[in-house]
N, C-alpha and C positions, 0 to 999 in steps of 0.2 A: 499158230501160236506166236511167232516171231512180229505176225503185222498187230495182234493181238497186245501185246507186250507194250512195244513202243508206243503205240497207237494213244495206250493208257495212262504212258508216262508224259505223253505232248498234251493229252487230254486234263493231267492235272497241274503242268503250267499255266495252259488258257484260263484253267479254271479259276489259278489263282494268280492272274497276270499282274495286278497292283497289290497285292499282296506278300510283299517281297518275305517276312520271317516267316508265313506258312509257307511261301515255297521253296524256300532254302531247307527250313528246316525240315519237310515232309519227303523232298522229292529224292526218287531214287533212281540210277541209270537201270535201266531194263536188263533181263541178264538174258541173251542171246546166244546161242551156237551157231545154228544154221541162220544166214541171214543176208538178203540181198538188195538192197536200198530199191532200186529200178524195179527190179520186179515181184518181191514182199508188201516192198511198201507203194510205190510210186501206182503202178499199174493195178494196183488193187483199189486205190483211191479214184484214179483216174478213169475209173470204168462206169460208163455212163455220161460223166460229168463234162458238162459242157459249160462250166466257167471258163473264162477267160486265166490259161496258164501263163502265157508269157505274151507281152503287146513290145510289138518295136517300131518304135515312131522315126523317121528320116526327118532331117535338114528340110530335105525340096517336098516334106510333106506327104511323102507316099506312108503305108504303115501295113505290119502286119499283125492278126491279132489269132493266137493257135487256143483252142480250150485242152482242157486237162488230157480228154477223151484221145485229139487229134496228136498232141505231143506223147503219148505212148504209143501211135500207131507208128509214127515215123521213129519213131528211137527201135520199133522192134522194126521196122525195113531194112533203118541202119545196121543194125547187127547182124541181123540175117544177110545184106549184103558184104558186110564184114568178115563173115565166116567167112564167105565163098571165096574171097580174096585172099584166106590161107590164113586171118587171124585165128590165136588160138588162144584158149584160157591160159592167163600168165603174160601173155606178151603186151611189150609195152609199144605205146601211141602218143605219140608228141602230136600234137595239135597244135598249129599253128593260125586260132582264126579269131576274128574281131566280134562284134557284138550283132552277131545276125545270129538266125533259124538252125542252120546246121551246126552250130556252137550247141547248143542244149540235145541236137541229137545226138552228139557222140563225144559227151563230156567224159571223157578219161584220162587223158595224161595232158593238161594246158598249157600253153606256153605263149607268152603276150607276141605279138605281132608288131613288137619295136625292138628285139634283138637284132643284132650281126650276126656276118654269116660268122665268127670266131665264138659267139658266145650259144649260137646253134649245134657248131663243134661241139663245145664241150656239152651241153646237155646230150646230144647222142652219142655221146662216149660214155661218160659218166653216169645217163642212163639205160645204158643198152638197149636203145632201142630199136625195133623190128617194123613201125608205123609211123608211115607218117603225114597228116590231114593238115593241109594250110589252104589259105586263099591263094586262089592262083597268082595274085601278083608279087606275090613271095617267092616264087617258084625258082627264080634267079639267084639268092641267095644260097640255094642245096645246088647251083649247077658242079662248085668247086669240092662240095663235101663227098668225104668217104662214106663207105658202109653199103652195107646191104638190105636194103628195106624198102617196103613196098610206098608207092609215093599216089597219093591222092590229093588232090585238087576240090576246092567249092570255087563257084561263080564262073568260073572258066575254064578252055580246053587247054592244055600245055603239054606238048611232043612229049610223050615218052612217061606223061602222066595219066591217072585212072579219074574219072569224075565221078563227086559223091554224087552228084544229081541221079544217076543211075540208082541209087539205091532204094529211092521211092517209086521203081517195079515191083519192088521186091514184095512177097504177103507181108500184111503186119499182125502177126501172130509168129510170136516167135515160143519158141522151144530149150530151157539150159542143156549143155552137156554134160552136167551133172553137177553136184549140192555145192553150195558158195557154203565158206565158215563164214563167223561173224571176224574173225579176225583176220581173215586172207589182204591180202594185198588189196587195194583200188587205186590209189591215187598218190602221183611223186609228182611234189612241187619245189619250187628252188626258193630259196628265200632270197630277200631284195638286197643281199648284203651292204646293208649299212656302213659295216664295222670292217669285215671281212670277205673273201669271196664266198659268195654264196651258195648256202648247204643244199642237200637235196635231201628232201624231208618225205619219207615214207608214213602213208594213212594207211587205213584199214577201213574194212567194208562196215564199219559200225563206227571208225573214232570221230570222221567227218560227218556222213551223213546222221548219225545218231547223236554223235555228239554236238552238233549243232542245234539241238534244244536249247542248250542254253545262250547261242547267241540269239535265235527266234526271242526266247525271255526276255532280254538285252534290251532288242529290237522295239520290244511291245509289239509282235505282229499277229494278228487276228486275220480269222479266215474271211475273205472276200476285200480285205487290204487291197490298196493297188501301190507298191513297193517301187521306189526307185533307190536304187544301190549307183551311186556315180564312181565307176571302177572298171581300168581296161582288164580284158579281159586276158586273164592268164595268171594271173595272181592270186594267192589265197583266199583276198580277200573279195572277189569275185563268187568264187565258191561259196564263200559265208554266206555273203546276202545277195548275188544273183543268183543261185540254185537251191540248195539245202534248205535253209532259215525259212526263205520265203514256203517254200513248195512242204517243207513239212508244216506249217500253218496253216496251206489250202490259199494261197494269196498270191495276187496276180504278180510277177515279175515286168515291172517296167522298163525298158534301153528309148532311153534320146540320144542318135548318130548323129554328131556333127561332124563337120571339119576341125573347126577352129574353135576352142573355149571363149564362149561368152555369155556375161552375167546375165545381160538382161534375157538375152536367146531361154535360159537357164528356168529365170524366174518366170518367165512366158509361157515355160512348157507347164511346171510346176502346175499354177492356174489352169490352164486350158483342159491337160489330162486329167484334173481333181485327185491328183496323187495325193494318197493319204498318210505315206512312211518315205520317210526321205534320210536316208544315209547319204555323206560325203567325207573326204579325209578334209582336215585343216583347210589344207591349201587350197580348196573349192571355196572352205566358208570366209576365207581372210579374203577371196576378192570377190563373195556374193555379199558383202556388209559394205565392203565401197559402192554398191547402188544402194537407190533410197527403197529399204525392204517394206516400208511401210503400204505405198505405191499398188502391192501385189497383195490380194484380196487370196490366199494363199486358204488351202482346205485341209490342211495337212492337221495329223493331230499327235504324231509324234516325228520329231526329229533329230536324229546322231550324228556323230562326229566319230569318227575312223581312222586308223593307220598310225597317226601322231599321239598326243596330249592334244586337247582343246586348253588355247589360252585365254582368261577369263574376260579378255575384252571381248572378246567376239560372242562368250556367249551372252553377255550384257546387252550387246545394240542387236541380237534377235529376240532376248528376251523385248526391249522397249520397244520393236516392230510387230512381234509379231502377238506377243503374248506368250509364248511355248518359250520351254526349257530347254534349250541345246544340251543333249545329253552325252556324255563321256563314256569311255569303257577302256579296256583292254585287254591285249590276248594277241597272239604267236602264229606266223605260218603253221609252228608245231603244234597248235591247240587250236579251241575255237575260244569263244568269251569267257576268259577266265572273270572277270571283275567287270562293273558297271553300275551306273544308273541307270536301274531299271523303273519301269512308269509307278508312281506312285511312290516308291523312294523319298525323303527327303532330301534334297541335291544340296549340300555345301558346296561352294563356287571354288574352283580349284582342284576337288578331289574327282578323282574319276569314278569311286563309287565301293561300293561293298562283292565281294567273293560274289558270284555265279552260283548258280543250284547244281550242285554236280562237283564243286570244287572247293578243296579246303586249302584255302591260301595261310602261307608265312612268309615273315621277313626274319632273312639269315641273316647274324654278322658274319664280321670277317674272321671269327672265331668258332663259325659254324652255330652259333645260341642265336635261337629266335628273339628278337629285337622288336623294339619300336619304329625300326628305321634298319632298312639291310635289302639286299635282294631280294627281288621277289620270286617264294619258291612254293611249288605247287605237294604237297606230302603224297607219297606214292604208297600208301596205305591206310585206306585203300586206294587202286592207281585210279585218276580220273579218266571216265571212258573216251573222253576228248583230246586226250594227248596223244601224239604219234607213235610207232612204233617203235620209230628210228630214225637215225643219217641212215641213209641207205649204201655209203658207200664208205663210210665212216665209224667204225666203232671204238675206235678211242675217244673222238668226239661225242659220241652214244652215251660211252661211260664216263666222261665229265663232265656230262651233264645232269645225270642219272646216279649222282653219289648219295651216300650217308642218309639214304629216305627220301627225298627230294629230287623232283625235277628241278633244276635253274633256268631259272627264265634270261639272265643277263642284265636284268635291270632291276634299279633301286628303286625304294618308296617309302615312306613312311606313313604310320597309321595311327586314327590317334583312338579316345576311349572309346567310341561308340563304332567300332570297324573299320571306319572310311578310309581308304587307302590313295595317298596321294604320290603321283611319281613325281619323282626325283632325276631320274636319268638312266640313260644306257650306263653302266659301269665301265665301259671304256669311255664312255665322253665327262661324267664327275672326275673335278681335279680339283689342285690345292692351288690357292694365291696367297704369300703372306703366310700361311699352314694354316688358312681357315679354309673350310670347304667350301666348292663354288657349285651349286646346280645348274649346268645352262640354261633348261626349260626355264628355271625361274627368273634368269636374268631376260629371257626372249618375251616370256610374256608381259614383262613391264615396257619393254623394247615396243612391243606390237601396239600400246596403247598410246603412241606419237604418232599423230591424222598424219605425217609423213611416208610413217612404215608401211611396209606390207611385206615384209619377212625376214627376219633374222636369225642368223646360230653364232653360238659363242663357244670359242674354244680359248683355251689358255695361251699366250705367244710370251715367249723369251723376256725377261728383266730382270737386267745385273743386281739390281736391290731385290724385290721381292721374288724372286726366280721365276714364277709367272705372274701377269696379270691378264684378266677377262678383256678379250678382245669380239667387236662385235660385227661382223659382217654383214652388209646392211642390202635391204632389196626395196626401194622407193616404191610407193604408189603414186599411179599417173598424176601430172601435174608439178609433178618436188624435182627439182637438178639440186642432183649433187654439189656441196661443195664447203667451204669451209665455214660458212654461213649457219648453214644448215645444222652443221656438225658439231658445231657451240648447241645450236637451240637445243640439238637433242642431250649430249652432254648435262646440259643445263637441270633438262627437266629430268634426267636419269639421277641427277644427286637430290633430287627432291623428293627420290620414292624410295631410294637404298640407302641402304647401310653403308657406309665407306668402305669397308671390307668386302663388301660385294659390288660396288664400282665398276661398270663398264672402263676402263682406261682406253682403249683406242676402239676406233672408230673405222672400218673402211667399205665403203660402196661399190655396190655389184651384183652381179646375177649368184647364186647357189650354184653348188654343183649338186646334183640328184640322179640318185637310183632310174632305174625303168620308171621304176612303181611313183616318182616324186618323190621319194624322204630324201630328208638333206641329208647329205654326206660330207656328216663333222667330223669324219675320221681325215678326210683330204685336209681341209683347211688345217686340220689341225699338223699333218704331219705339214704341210707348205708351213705353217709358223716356225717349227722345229725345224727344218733346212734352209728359213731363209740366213742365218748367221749372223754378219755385219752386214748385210744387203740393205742398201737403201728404202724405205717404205716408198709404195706406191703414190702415185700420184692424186690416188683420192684415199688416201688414209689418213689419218688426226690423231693428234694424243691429246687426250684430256691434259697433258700438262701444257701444251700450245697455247693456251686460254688462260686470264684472270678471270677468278670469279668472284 
């Protein structure tokens, strides 16, 4: 009844995948009790089926390619090796591993493979945990940490640790220990804290895997797809479209391993593997439009943009290479796609798109009255099946977020008559210059369209007249030095697109500071503006007042 159910509800998104007003308006989450993503739904599909599940292409060229059939047999070795090791229903598994094969067998509790041993700490504090699976060359990092947990290794042997390799003895017909709810626990993830130290966000056995229909929707993904998701692993958003998304569609899951990010490497694989769905955050597509995209004879038939906003120059010069619409979206460690252009949409350039099938979006004010312009908040009646549980360790945070009908998302937008919903900002990063309102995004994306840039954030800094003014931290593309030169031209051409009230006033060049995950961290910069005082400005910083113009 449960693979029955969903089955039916993913069946009449496909059905009506460009048809965004009958799917929004028809579709309805599945109503579930008993319910177990891996073995209801995954292992029920997977039986027989020898498509190709998941393909991982290396750097030096090696690759492996597992069908539906072969990644159910190793997920139940996994677990049946699992058990014997003393896990039990309940207990939690940190995983600490990168984009290979043993990652999709024993997707349970992820954890990216670029923390410190301080910030491993706190995840095994914070999340109690009893497990724990990393690549062996991690292994050093847990030598200094507490706790009592059983410690497993992929790729290599480590004194005093157990290897997963052993687990592919094991039969792969495995057995539950008895009935999963649709609402039990699955999955605690941390978010990238942006803003603040980061939450730890409790899923459920239906809010992820079930509720990732509607980012699949989002996606445009269709069965026999060959899907790449550019995202390390440990992240949300990994989940979304390397696991979930894809696999409930019936579509291959793409990984290109490198070392070192490079464009053309990029657009090379793109071609070669005839990848047909191509997800990436910003930060991918702002340095794959510095090559010439034209060049690449590319098969792809839909392509997104992840993590950030898309700023509308970039989705311009794919639009004139490639043909295709660089699509937008959004949505929450705590949720899957709440919003988006989905295929077939009309896309206005700038907005990220209309509510998801499954979600009734608002914008709050600061008076709590839904607005034109205010937060963006998800109505918890009825509750979207896609939202989290919880903070897991947190319930006052739970419950301030969870007020007055509404989930709060933390970020602004506005919307105009026909739905489209465009963001505006984190609510900690909007501020006043002057007491007119400043949207960073909006100053960054006019920032990004100087052949100079290649990324910037804006945050408010100290001035005795206006109390603040938009300050823009600058990150050059190959070939531009910094300097005061530079710092006019851009200057220049920023008072040729804005408003005076929205004026960039200084100027200073430099690398970002970023999360794990790459989002900028405009909460840094912005407290450094706030404690620099009388301090001197830096040696590559400018004020627009330096200049006649």
């Amino acid at each position: 009844m449960s693979y029955s159910a969903f089955v039916q509800a993913r069946d009449f998104l496909l059905a009506h995948r460009t048809d965004y007003e009958t799917a929004y308006r028809g579709f309805k989450w599945p109503e579930l009790d008993e319910f177990n993503w891996a073995l209801d739904y995954f292992d029920v599909m997977a039986t027989g089926n020898e498509h190709p599940a998941l393909w991982v292409v290396n750097e030096d060229g090696s690759e492996q390619k597992m069908s539906f059939s072969e990644m159910s047999k190793r997920s139940n070795q996994v677990a049946n090796w699992l058990r014997r090791q003393g896990v039990k229903r309940g207990d939690r598994i940190l995983m600490m591993l990168g984009n290979e094969v043993p990652l999709w067998d024993t997707m349970l509790s992820p954890a990216t493979t670029l923390l410190a041993p301080d910030d491993l700490r706190d995840r095994i504090e914070r999340g109690q945990i009893r497990h724990v699976i990393i690549g062996h060359t991690h292994a050093d990092k847990f030598s200094g940490l507490p706790g009592n947990y059983t410690r497993v290794t992929v790729g290599g042997a480590v004194a005093g640790w157990q290897q997963l390799e052993d687990a592919y003895q094991e039969a792969n017909e495995f057995k539950p220990d008895g009935v999963t709810r649709a609402g039990d626990p699955q999955l605690l993830y941390f978010t990238s804290g942006t803003t603040s130290k980061p939450k730890l966000v409790l899923h459920s056995q239906q809010s992820y895997p079930v509720g990732h229909l509607s980012t699949m929707y989002w996606l445009g993904l269709q069965p026999g797809d060959v899907h790449w998701n550019i995202s390390s692993a440990g992240w949300a958003k990994h989940a979304w479209s390397c696991f979930f998304a894809p696999w409930n569609a019936g579509a291959t899951i793409f990984i290109y391993n490198y070392a070192r990010f490079a464009a053309a490497s990029i657009l090379e694989t793109l071609v070669r593997c005839s990848v047909t769905t191509l997800c990436a955050p910003p930060t991918v597509w702002r340095m794959l439009i510095q090559e010439d995209l034209s060049k690449y004879p590319v098969k792809v038939r839909e392509l997104i943009g992840a993590g950030e906003p898309l700023n509308p120059e970039v989705i311009d010069q794919v639009k004139e290479a490639w043909g295709i619409t660089l699509r937008d979206g959004f949505g929450q460690t705590e949720t899957t796609a709440q919003v988006g252009n989905s295929p077939g949409q009309v896309v206005k350039l700038g907005s990220m798109g209309r509510p998801m099938p499954g979600y009734q979006v608002r914008l709050v004010d600061m008076d709590g009255h839904v607005a034109e312009e205010g937060e963006i908040c998800l109505t918890l009646s009825p509750r979207p099946l896609g939202l989290m549980i919880a903070y897991d360790d947190d319930p006052e945070k739970t419950a301030e977020v969870m007020r007055d009908g509404f989930y709060h998302t933390g970020d602004t937008a506005a919307v105009d008559a026909d739905g489209y919903i465009t963001y505006v900002g984190r609510a900690d990063d909007v501020f006043k210059a002057s007491d007119y309102r400043i949207s960073p995004f909006e100053l960054e994306s006019v920032l990004i369209e100087h052949e100079a840039v290649a990324e910037a954030a804006v945050v408010p800094s100290p001035d005795p007249l206006r109390l603040a003014v938009p300050k823009a931290f600058v990150t050059l593309r190959a070939g531009y030095e910094p300097g005061r030169e530079l710092a006019r031209e851009i200057f220049v051409f920023l008072r040729s697109r804005l408003s005076p009230y929205k004026r960039v006033r200084r100027i200073e060049f430099g690398e970002l500071p970023k999360t794990i995950s790459g989002k900028i961290r405009r909460v840094e910069l912005r407290k450094g503006e706030q404690d620099r005082a009388d301090a001197p400005r830096g040696a590559l910083e400018f004020y627009e007042d330096d200049f006649q113009f």
